[in-house]
C-alpha positions in Angstrom: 105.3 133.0 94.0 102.0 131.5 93.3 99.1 132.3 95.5 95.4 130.0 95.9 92.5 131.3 97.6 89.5 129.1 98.4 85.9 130.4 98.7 82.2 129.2 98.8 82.3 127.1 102.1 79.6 127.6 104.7 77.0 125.7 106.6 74.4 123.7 104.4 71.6 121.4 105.5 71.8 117.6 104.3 70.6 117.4 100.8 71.8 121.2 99.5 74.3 122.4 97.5 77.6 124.4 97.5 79.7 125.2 95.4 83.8 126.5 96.0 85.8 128.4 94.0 89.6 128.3 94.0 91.9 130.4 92.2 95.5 131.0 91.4 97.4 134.2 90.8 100.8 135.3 91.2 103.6 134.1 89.1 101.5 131.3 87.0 101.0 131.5 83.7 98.7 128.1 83.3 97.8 124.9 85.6 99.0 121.5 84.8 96.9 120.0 87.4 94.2 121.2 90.1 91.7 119.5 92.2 90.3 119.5 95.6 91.2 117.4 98.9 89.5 117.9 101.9 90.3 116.5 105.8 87.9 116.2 108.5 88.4 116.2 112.1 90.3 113.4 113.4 91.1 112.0 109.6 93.6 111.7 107.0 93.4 114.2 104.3 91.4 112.9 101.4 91.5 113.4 97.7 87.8 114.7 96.9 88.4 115.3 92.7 90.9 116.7 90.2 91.3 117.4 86.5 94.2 117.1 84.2 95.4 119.5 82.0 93.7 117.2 79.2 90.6 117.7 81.3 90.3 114.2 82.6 88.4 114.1 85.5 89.0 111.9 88.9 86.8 111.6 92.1 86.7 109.8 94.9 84.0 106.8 95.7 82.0 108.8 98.0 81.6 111.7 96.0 81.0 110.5 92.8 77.6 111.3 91.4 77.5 114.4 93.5 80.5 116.6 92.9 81.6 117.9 89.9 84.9 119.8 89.2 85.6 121.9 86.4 88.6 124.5 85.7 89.1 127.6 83.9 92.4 127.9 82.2 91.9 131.0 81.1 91.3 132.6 84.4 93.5 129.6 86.5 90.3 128.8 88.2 88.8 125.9 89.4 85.8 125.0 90.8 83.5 122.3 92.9 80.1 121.7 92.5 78.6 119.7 95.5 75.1 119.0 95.5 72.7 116.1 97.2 75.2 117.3 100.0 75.8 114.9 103.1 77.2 115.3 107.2 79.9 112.6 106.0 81.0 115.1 103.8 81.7 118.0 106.8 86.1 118.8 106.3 87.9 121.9 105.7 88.5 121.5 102.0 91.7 122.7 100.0 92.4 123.1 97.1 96.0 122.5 95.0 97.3 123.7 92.0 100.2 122.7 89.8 102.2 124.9 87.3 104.0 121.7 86.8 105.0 118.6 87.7 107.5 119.4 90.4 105.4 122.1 92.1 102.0 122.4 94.2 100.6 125.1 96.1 97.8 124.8 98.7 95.2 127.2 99.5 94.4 128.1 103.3 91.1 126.1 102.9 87.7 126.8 103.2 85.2 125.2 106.1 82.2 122.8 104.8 79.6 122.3 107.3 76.5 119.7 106.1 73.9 119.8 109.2 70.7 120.4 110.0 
């Protein structure tokens, strides 16, 4: 069994920065892919960014510019760094991880507040 654990969501005013953390331990020995979705109230979960196992990068519109993912595959980490922060961008956000191809496992998400 694989496990994820999110971390490094709070409240943040308009403008500021967080970043989260995500990682993976448990029976993985590496991550194919990884990335970050988020969902706010009342919406459709959302791809916000992922990276390959090549290290390609994608984001969505509304982030891009801001956020920046990066992963660790020696420690099966994976990270998001949001700065110029907006209230648009208030969701819970999860992360994923992918041994493979034919597997994903979500983390129990971690709250982003942007307010003043």
């Amino acid at each position: 069994q694989v496990q994820v654990v999110e971390s490094g969501g709070g409240l943040v005013q308009p403008g500021g920065s967080l970043r989260l953390s995500c990682a993976a331990s448990g029976s993985i020995f590496s991550i194919y892919g990884t990335g970050w979705y988020r969902q706010a109230p009342g919406k459709q979960r959302e791809l916000v960014a992922k990276v390959t196992s090549d290290g390609a990068t994608n984001y969505a519109d509304s982030v891009k510019g801001r956020f920046t993912i990066s992963r660790d595959n020696a420690k099966n980490t994976v990270e998001l760094q949001m700065n110029s922060l907006k209230p648009e961008d208030t969701a819970v956000y999860y992360c994923y991880v992918q041994p493979d191809r034919s597997r994903t496992y979500w983390g129990q998400g971690t709250q982003v507040t942007v307010s003043s």
